[in-house]
C-alpha positions, 0 to 999 in steps of 0.5 A: 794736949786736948784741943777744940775747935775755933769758931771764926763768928766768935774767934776772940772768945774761943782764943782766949778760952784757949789761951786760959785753959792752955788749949790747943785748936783743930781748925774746921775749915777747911774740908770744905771744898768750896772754901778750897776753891775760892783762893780769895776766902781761903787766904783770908781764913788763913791769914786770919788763923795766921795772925793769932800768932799761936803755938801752932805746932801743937794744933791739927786740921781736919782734911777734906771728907765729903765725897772722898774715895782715895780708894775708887775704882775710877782714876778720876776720882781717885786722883781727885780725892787725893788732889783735895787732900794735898789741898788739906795738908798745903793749908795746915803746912801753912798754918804749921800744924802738927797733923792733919785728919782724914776719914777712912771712909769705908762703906759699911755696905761693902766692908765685910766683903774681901775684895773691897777691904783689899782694894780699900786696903791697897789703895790707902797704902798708895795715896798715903804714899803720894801724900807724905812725898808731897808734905814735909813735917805734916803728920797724917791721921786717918780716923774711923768713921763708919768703920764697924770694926778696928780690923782695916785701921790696924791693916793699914796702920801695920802696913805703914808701921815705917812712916812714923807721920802716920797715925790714927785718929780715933773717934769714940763717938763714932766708934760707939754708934758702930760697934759698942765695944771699945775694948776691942778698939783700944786693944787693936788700934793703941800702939798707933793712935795719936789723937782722938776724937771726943763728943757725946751721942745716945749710941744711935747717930753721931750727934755732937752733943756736949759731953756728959749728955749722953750715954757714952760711958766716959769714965770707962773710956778714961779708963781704957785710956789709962790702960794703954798709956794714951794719956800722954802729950803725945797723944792729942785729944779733941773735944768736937762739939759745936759752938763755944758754950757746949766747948766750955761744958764739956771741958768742964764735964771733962776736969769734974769727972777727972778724964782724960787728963 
């Protein structure tokens, strides 16, 4: 299934792009805190999604990140994250979702150091815990993002290898700003990946760009994809790009260049 994301400015579209191209939908929402605390507006996006009467089951969620460290040394924050992730999971429990996406959000600063990847390490396995008590049928993905190696996903995935709604969301884009070496990625992390992430950039900064415009090499990807038998359905596929129109040319890069599919 590869998805995309619905814009609520241009809803109708995006829902019928989706519906002819059978499209699944990761709803971007809702990491917003300030929609998360305004009860009013959250249930209106909610009942808004809600009202699409949609195979709901196949979409995803991306989960609060800015400013969330489930891993801090400081109870207050810790316990906050955590709090504002269950936000995340009650909100694609209501919308049905299949999955729900969280950063890693390890600091490149500190990830070479032992004790920090250890406490990152420990404290990931703790607010996974507490999370999955809390939710039913909810999976839940972590996703690299300044993560320069594979090694603290494979830790962890290995770690949660018994909890089968776990899984990982790999995002190629950042990936390739971080390390350039997706082999190694693929080779670490394939047994646990269950949805991706998919957008272009010129191997500098993440910058979204409409796939194919970059210098992501996506043949190769498509590839690597094939090797480790991640293309099948049980494995999502996201195209993050920013508005309909770069949604639209990148599928079309996507099915031109017969990836992924």
């Amino acid at each position: 299934m590869i998805a995309i994301i619905p814009e609520l400015n241009d809803l109708n579209n995006c829902v019928e792009f989706a519906e002819k191209n059978s499209l699944g939908f990761e709803y971007n929402d809702f990491f917003k805190p300030y929609i998360l605390d305004d009860k009013d507006e959250l249930k209106r996006r909610v009942n808004i999604y809600k009202s699409l009467n949609r195979p709901y089951n196949v979409d995803t969620l991306h989960g609060v990140f800015y400013d969330m460290i489930h891993f801090s040394l400081d109870p207050k924050i810790r316990n906050h994250s955590i709090y504002r992730m269950q936000q995340s999971i009650e909100v694609a429990e209501e919308l049905g979702c299949k999955g729900v996406i969280f950063h890693t959000n390890i600091s490149p600063s500190f990830a070479h150091s032992e004790w920090y990847t250890n406490e990152w390490l420990g404290k990931s396995i703790l607010a996974l815990k507490k999370l999955f008590k809390c939710c039913s049928n909810v999976e839940i993905y972590f996703e690299n993002m300044l993560d320069d190696s594979p090694e603290y996903l494979f830790q962890l995935s290995e770690s949660m290898r018994d909890e089968k709604r776990f899984g990982v969301c790999l995002d190629i884009a950042h990936l390739m700003v971080m390390s350039r070496n997706p082999e190694l990625w693929f080779q670490k992390l394939a047994p646990f990946i269950k949805h991706f992430h998919f957008n272009d950039n010129n191997l500098v900064y993440d910058e979204h760009m409409t796939m194919g415009k970059g210098r992501i090499d996506w043949k190769h990807i498509s590839s690597l994809l094939k090797q480790y038998n991640l293309f099948n359905e049980n494995v999502s596929k996201l195209i993050e790009v920013r508005g309909l129109q770069s949604t639209i040319e990148s599928l079309k890069y996507v099915r031109e260049n017969n990836l992924f599919l």
